[in-house]
N, CA, C and O atoms as a GROMACS GRO file, in nm:
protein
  556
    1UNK      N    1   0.083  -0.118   0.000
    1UNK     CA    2   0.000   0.000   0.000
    1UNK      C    3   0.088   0.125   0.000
    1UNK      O    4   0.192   0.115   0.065
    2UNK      N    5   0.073   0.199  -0.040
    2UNK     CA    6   0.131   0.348  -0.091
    2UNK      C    7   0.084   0.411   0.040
    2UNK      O    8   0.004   0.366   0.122
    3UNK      N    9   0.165   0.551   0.042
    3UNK     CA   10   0.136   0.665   0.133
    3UNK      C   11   0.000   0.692   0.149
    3UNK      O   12  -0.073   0.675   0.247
    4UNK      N   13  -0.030   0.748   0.004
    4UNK     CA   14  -0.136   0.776  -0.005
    4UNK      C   15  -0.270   0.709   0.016
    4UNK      O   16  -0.367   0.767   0.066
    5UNK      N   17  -0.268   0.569  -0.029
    5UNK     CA   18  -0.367   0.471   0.026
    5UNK      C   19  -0.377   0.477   0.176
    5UNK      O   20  -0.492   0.487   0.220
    6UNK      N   21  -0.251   0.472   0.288
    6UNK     CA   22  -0.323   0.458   0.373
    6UNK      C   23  -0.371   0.580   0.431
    6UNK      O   24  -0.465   0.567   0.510
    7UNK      N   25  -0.316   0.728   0.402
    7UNK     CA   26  -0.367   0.854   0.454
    7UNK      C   27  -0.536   0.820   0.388
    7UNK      O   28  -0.610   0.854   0.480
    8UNK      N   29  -0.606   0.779   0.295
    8UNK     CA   30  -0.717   0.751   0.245
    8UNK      C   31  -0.780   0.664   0.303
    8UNK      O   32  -0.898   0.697   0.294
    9UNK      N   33  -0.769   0.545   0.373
    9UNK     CA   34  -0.786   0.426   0.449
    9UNK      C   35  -0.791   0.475   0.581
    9UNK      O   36  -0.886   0.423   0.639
   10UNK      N   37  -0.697   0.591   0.688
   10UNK     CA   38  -0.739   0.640   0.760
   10UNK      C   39  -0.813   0.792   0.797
   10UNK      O   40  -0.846   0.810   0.914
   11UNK      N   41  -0.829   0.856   0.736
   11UNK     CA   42  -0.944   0.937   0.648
   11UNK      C   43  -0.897   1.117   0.653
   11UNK      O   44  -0.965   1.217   0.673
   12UNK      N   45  -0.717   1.096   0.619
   12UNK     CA   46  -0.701   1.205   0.648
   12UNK      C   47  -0.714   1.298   0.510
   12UNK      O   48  -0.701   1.421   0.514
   13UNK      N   49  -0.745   1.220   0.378
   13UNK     CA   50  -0.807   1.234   0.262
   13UNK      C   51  -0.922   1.209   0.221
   13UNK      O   52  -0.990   1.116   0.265
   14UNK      N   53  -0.955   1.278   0.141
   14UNK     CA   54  -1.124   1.251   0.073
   14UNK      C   55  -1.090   1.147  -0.001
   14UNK      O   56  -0.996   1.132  -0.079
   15UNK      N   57  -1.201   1.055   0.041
   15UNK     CA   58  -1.234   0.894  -0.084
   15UNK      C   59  -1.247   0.922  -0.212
   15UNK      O   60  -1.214   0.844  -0.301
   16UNK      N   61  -1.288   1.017  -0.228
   16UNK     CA   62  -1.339   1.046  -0.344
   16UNK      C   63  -1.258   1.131  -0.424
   16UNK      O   64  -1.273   1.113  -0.545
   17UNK      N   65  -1.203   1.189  -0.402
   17UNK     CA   66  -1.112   1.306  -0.501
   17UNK      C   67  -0.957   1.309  -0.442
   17UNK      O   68  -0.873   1.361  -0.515
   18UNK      N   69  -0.921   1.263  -0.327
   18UNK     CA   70  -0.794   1.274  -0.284
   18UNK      C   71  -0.742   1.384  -0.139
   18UNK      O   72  -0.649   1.380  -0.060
   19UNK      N   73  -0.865   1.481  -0.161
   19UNK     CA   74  -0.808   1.643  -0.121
   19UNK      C   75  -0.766   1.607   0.040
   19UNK      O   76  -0.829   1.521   0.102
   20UNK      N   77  -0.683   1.664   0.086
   20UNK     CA   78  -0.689   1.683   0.220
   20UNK      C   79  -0.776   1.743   0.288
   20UNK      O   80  -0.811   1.858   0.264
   21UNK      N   81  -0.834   1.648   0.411
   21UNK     CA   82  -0.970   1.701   0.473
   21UNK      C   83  -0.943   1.812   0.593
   21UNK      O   84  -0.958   1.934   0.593
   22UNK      N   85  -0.900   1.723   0.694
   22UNK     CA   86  -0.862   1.844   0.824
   22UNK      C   87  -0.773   1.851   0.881
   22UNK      O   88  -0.749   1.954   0.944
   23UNK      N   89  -0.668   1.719   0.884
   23UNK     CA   90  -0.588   1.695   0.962
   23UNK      C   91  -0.595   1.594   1.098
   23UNK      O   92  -0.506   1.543   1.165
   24UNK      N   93  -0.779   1.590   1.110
   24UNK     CA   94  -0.795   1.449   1.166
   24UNK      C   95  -0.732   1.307   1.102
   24UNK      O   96  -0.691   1.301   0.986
   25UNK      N   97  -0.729   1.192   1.198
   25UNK     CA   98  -0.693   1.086   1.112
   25UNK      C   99  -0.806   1.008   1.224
   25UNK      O  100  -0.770   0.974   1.336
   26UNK      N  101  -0.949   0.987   1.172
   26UNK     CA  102  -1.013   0.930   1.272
   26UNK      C  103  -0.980   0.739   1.254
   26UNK      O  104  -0.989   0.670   1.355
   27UNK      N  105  -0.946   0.678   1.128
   27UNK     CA  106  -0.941   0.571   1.152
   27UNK      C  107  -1.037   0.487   1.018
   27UNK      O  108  -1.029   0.365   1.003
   28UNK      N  109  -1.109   0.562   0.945
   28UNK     CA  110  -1.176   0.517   0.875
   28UNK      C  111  -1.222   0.579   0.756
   28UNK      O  112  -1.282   0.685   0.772
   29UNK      N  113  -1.206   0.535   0.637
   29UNK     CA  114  -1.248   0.668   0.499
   29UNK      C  115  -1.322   0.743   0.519
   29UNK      O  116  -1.426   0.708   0.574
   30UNK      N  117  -1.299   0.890   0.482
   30UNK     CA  118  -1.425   1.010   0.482
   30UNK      C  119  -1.450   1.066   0.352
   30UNK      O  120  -1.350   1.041   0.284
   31UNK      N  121  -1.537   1.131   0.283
   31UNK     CA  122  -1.563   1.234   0.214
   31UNK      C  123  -1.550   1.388   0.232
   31UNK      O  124  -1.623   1.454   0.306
   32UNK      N  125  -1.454   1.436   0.159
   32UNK     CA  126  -1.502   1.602   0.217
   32UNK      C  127  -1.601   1.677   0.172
   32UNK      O  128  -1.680   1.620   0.097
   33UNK      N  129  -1.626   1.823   0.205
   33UNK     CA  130  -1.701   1.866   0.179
   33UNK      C  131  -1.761   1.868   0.068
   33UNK      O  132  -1.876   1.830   0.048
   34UNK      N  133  -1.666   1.927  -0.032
   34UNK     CA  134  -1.669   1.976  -0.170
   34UNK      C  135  -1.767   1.860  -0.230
   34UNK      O  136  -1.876   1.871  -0.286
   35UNK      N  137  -1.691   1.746  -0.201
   35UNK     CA  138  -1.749   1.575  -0.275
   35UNK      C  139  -1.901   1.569  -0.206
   35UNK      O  140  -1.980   1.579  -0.299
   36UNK      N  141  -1.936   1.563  -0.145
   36UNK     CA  142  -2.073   1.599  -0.045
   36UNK      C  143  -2.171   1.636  -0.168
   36UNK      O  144  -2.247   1.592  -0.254
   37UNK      N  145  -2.095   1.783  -0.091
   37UNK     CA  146  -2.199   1.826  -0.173
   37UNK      C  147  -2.258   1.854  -0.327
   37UNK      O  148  -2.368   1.891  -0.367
   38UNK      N  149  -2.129   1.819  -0.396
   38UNK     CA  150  -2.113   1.775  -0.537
   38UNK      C  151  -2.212   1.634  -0.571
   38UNK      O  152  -2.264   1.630  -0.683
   39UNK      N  153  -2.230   1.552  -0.502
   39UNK     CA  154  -2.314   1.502  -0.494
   39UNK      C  155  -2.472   1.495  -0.464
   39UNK      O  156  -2.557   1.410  -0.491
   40UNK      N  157  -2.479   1.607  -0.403
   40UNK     CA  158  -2.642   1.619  -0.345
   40UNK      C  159  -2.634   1.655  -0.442
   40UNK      O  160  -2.668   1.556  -0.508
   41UNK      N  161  -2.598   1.786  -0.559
   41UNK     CA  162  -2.611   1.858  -0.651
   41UNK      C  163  -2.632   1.747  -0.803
   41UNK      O  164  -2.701   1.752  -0.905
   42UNK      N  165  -2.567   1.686  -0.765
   42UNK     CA  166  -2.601   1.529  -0.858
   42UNK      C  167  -2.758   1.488  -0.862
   42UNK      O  168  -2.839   1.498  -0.954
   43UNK      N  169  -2.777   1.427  -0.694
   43UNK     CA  170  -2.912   1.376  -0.710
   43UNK      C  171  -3.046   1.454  -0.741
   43UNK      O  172  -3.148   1.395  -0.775
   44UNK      N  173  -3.040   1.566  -0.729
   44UNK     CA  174  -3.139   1.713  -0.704
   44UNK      C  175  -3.116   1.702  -0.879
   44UNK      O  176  -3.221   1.670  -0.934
   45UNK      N  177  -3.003   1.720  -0.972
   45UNK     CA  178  -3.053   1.742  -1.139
   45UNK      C  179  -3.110   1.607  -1.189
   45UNK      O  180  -3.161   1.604  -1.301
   46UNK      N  181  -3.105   1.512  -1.125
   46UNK     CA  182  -3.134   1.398  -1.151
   46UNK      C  183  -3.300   1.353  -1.142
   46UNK      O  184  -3.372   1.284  -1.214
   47UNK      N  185  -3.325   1.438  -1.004
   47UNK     CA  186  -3.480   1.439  -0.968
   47UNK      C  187  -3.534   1.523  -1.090
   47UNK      O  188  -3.627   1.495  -1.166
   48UNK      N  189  -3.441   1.644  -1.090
   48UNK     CA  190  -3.507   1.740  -1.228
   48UNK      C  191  -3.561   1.676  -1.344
   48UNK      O  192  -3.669   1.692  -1.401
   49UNK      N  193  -3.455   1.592  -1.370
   49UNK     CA  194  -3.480   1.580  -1.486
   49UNK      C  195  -3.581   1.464  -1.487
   49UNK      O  196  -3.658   1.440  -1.580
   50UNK      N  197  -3.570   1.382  -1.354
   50UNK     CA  198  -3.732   1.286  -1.386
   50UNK      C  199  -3.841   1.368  -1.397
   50UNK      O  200  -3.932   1.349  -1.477
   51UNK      N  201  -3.832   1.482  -1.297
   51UNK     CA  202  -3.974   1.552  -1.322
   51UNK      C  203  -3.973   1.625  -1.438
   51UNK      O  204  -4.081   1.681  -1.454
   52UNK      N  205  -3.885   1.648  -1.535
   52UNK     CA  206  -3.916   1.710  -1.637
   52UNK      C  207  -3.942   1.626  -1.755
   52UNK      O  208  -4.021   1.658  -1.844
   53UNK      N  209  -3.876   1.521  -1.752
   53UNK     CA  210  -3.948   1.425  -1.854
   53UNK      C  211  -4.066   1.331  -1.842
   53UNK      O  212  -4.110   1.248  -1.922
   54UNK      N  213  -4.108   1.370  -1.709
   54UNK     CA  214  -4.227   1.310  -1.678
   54UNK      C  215  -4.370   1.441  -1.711
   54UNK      O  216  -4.490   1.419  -1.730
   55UNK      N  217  -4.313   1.543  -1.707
   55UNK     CA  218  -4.431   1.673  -1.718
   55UNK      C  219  -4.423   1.666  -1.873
   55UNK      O  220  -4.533   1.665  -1.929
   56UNK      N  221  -4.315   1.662  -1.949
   56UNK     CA  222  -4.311   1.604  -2.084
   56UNK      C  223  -4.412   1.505  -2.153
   56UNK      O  224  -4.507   1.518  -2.230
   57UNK      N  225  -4.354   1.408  -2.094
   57UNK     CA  226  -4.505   1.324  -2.128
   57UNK      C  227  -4.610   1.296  -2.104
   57UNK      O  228  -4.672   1.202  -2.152
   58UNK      N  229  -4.672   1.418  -1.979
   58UNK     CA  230  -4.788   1.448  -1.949
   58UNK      C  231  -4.856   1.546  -2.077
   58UNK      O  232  -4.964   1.510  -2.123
   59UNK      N  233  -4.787   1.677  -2.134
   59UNK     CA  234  -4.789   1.752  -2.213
   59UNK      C  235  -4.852   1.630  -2.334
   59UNK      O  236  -4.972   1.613  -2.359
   60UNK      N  237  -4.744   1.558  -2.394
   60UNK     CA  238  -4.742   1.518  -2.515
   60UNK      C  239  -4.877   1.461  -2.530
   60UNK      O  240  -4.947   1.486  -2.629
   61UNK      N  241  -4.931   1.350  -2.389
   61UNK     CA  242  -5.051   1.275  -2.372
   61UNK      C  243  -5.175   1.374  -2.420
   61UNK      O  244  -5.258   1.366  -2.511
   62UNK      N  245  -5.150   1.456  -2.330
   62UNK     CA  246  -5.268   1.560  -2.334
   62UNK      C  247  -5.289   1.612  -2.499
   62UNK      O  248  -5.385   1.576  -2.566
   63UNK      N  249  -5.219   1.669  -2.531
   63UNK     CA  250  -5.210   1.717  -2.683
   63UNK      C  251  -5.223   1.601  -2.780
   63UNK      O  252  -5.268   1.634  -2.889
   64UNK      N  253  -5.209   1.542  -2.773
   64UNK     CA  254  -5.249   1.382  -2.858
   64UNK      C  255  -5.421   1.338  -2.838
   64UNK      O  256  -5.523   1.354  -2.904
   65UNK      N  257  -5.396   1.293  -2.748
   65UNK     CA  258  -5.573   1.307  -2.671
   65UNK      C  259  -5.649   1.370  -2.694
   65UNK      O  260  -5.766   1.340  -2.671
   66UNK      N  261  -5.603   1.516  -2.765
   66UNK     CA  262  -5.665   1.616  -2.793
   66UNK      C  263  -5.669   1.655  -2.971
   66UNK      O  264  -5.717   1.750  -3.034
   67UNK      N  265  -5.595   1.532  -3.012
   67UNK     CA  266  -5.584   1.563  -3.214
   67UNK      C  267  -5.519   1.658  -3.212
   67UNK      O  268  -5.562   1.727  -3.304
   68UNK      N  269  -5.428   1.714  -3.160
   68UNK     CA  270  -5.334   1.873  -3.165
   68UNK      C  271  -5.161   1.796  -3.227
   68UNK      O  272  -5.086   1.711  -3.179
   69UNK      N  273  -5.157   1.866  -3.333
   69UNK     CA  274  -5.013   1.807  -3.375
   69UNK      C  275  -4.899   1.916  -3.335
   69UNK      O  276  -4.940   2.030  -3.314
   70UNK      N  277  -4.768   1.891  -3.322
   70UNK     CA  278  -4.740   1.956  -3.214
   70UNK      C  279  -4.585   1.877  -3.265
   70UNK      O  280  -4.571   1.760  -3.301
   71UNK      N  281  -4.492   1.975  -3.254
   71UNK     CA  282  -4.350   1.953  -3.237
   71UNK      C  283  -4.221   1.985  -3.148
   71UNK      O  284  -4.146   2.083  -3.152
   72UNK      N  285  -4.219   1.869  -3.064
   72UNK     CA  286  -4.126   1.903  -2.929
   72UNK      C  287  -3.984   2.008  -2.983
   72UNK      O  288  -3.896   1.929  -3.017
   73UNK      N  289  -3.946   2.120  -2.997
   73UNK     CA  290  -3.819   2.176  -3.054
   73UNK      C  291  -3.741   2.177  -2.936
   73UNK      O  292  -3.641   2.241  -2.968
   74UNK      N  293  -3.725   2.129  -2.765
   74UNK     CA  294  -3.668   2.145  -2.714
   74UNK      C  295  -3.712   2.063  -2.594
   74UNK      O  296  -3.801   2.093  -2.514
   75UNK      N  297  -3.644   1.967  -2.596
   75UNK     CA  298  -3.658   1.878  -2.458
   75UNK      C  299  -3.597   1.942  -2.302
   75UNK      O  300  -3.641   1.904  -2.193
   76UNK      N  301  -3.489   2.042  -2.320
   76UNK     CA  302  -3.453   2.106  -2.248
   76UNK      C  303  -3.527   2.171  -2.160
   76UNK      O  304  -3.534   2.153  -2.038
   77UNK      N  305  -3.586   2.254  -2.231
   77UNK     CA  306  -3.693   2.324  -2.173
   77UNK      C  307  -3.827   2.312  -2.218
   77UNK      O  308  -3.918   2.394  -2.226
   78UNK      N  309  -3.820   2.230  -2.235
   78UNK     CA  310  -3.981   2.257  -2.271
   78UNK      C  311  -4.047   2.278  -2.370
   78UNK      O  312  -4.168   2.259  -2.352
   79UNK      N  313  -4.010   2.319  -2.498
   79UNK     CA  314  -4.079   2.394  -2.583
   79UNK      C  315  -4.112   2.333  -2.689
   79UNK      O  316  -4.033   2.253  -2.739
   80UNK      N  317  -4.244   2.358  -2.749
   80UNK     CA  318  -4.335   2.309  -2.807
   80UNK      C  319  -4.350   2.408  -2.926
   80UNK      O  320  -4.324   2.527  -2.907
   81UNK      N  321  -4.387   2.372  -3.033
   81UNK     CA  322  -4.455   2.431  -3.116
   81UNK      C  323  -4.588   2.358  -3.208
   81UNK      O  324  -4.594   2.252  -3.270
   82UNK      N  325  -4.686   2.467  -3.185
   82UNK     CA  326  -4.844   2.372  -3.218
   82UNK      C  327  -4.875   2.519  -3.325
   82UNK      O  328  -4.819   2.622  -3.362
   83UNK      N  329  -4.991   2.452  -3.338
   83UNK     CA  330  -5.106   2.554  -3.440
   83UNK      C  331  -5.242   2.550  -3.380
   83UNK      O  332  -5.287   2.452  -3.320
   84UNK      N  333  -5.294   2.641  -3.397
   84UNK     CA  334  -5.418   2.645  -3.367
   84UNK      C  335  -5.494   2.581  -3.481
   84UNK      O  336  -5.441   2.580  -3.592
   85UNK      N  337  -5.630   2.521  -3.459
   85UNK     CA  338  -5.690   2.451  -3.566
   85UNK      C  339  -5.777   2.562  -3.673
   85UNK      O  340  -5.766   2.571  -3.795
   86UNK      N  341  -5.864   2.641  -3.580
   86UNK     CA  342  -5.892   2.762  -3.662
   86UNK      C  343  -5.833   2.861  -3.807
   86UNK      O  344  -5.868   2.882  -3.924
   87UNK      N  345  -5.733   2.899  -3.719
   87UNK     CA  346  -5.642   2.960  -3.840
   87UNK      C  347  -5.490   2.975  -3.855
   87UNK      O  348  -5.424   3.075  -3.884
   88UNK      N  349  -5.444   2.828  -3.823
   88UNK     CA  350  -5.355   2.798  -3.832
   88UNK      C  351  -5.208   2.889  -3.782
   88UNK      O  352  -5.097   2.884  -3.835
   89UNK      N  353  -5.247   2.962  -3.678
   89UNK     CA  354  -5.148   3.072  -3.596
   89UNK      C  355  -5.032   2.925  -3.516
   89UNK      O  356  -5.041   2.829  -3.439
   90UNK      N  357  -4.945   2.988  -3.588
   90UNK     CA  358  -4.830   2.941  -3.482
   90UNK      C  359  -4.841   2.984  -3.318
   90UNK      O  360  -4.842   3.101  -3.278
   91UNK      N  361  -4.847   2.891  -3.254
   91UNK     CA  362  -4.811   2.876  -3.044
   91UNK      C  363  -4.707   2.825  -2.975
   91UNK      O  364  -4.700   2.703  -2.961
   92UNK      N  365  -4.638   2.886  -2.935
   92UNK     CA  366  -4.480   2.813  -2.882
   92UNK      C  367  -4.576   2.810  -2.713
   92UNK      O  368  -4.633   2.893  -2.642
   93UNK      N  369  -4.549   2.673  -2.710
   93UNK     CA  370  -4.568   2.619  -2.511
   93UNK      C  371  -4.455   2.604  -2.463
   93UNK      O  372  -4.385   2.532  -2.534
   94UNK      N  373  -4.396   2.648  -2.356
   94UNK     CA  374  -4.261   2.589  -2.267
   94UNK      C  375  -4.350   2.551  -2.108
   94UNK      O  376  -4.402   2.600  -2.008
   95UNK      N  377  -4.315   2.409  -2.190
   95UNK     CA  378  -4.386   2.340  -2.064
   95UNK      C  379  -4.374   2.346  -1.920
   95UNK      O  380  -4.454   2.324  -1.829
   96UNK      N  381  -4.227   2.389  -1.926
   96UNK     CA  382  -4.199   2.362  -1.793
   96UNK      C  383  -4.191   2.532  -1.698
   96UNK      O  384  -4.127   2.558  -1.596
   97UNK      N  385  -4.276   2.613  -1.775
   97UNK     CA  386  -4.288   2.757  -1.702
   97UNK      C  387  -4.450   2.748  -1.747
   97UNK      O  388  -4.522   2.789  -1.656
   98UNK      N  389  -4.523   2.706  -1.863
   98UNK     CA  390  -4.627   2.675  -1.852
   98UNK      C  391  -4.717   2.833  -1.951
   98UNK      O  392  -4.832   2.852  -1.990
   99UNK      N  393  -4.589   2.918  -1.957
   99UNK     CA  394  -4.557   2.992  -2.084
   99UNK      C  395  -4.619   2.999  -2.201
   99UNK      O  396  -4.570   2.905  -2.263
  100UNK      N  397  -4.714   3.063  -2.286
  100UNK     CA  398  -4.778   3.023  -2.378
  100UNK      C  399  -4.705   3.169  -2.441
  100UNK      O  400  -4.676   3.266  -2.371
  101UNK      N  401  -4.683   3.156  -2.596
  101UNK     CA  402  -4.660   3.281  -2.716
  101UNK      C  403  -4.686   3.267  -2.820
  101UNK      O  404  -4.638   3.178  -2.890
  102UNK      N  405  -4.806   3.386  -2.876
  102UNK     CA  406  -4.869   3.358  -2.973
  102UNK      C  407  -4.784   3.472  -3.034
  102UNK      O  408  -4.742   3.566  -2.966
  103UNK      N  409  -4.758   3.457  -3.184
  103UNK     CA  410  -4.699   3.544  -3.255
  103UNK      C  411  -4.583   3.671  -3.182
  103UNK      O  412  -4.582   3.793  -3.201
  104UNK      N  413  -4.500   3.590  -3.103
  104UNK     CA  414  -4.433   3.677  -3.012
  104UNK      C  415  -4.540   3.741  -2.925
  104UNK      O  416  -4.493   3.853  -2.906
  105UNK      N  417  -4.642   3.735  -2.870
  105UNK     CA  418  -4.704   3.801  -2.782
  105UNK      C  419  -4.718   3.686  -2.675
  105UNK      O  420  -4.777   3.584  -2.708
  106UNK      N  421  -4.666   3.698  -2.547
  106UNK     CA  422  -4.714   3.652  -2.441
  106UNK      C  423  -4.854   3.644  -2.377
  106UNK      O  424  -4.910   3.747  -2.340
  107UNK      N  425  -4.915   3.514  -2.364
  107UNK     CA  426  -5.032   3.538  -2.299
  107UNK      C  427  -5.042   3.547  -2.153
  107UNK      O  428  -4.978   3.472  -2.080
  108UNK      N  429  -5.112   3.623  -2.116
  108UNK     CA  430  -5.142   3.613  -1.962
  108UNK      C  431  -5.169   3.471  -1.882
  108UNK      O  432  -5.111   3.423  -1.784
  109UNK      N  433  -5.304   3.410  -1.978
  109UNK     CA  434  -5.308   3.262  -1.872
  109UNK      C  435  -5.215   3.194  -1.912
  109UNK      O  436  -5.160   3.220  -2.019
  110UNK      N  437  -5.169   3.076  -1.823
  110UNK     CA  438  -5.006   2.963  -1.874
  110UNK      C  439  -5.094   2.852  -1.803
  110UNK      O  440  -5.186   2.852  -1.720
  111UNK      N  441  -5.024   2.759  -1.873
  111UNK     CA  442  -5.053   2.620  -1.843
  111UNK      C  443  -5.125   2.547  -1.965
  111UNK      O  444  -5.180   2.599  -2.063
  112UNK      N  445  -5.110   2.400  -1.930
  112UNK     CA  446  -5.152   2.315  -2.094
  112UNK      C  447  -5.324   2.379  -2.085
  112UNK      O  448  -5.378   2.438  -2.179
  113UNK      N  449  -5.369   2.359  -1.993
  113UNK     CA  450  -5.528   2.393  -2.018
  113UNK      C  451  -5.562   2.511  -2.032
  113UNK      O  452  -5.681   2.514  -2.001
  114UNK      N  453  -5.530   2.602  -2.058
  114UNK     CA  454  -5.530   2.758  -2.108
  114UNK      C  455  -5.458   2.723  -2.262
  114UNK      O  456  -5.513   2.772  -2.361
  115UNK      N  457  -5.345   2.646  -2.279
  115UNK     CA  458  -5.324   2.615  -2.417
  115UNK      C  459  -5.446   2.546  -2.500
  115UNK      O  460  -5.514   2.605  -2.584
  116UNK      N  461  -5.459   2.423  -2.464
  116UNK     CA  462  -5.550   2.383  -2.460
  116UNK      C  463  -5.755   2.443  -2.535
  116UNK      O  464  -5.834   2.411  -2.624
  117UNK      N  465  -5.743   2.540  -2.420
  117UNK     CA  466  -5.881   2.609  -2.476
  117UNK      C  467  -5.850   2.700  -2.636
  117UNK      O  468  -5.912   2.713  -2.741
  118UNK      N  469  -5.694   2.759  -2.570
  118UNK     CA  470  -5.670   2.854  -2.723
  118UNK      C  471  -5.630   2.751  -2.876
  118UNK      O  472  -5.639   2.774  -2.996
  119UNK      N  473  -5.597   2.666  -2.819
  119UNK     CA  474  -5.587   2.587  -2.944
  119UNK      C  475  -5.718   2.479  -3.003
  119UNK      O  476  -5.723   2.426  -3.115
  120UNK      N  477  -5.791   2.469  -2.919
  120UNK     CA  478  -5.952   2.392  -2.946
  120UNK      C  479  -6.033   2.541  -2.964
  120UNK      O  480  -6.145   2.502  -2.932
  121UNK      N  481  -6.045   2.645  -2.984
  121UNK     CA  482  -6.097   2.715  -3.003
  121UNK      C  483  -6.205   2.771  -3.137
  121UNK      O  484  -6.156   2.819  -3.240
  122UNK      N  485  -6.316   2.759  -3.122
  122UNK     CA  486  -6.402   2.728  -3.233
  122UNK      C  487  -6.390   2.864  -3.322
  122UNK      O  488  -6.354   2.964  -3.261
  123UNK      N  489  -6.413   2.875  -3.447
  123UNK     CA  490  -6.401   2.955  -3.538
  123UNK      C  491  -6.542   3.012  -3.513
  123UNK      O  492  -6.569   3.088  -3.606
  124UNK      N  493  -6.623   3.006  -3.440
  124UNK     CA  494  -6.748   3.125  -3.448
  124UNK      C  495  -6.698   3.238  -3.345
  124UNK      O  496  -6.768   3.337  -3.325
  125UNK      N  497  -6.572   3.218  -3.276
  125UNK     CA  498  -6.560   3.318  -3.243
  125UNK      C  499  -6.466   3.464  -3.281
  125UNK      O  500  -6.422   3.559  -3.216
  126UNK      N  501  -6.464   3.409  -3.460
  126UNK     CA  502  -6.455   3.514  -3.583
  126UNK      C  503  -6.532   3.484  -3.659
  126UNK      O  504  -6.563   3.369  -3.689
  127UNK      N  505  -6.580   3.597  -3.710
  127UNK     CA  506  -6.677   3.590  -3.865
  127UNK      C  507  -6.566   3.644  -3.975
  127UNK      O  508  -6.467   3.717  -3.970
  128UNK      N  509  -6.635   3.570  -4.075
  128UNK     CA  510  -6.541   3.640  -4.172
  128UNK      C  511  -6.648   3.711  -4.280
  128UNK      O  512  -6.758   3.664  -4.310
  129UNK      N  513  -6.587   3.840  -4.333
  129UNK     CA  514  -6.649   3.884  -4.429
  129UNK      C  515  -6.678   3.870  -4.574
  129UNK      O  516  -6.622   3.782  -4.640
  130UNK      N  517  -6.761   3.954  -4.627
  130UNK     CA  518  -6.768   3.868  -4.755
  130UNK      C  519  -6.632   3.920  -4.862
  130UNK      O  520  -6.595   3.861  -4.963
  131UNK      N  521  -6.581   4.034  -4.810
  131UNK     CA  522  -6.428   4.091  -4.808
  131UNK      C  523  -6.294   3.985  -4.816
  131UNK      O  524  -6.192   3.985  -4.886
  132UNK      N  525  -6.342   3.901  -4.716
  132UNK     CA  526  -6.249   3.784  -4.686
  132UNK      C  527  -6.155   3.820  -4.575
  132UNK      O  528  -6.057   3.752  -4.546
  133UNK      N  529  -6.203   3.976  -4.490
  133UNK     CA  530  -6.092   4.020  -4.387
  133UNK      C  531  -6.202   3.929  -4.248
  133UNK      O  532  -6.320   3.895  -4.243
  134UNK      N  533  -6.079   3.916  -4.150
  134UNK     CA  534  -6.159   3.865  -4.065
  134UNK      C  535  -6.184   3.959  -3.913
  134UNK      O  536  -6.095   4.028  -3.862
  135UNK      N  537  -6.335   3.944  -3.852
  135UNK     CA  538  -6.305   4.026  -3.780
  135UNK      C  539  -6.378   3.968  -3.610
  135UNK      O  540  -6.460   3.877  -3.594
  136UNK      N  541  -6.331   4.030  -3.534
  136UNK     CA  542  -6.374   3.958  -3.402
  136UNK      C  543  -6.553   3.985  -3.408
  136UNK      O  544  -6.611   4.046  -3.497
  137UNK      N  545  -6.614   3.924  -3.290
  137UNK     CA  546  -6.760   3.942  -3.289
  137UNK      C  547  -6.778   4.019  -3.186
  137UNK      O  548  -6.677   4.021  -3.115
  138UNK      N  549  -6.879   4.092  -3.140
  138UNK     CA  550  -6.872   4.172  -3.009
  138UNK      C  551  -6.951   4.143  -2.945
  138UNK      O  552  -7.008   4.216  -2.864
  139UNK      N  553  -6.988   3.969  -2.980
  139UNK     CA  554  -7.125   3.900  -2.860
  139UNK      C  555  -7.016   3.802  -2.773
  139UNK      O  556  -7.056   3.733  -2.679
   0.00000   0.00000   0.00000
């Protein structure tokens, strides 16, 4: 066994990276700080990312379920791009802020079911003229 193995074996080094811990030698391997907590920081992106690929395929379910075709452009974050069935307006969703943008305009409500209503949204709530311009109704 080397120097170093046994300063590691009696725990005056981190197991994990080497570093010198305190100058204790209690008798048995330790971790230092740094490695610690480099690790919690591990399991916490790890949880992230289950919950984000799990809100993912809550999204996708829903929008399927719903006949809405729809193209994931970013697993990262979230982002979606759909059409409305009406008149075919581009909608970017970022799922995971819940974020809705219609033609660069931010909407106030967020979430799939506020997407949802704007993208199932029935065409009587434009008339169109005999012009062919379209215009809102004021009932």
């Amino acid at each position: 066994m080397s120097y170093f193995d046994d300063y590691v074996a009696d725990g005056l080094c981190c197991q994990v990276c080497g570093a010198y811990i305190d100058g204790d030698e209690p008798g048995f391997p330790r971790t230092c700080e740094d490695c610690i907590q480099f690790e919690e920081q591990e399991v916490k992106k790890q949880q992230l990312r289950k919950k984000s690929k799990k809100l993912l395929e809550e999204v996708e379910k829903k929008l399927q379920a719903n006949n809405i075709n729809y193209v994931l452009k970013n697993p990262n974050t979230g982002h979606f791009h759909t059409r409305t069935k009406y008149d075919n307006q581009l909608i970017e969703y970022y799922a995971f802020t819940g974020k809705i943008s219609i033609v660069g305009q931010i909407q106030k409500p967020r979430g799939i079911k506020a997407l949802l209503e704007i993208l199932l949204r029935k065409t009587k709530n434009k008339k169109i003229n005999k012009g062919g311009t379209n215009e809102n109704s004021s009932k």
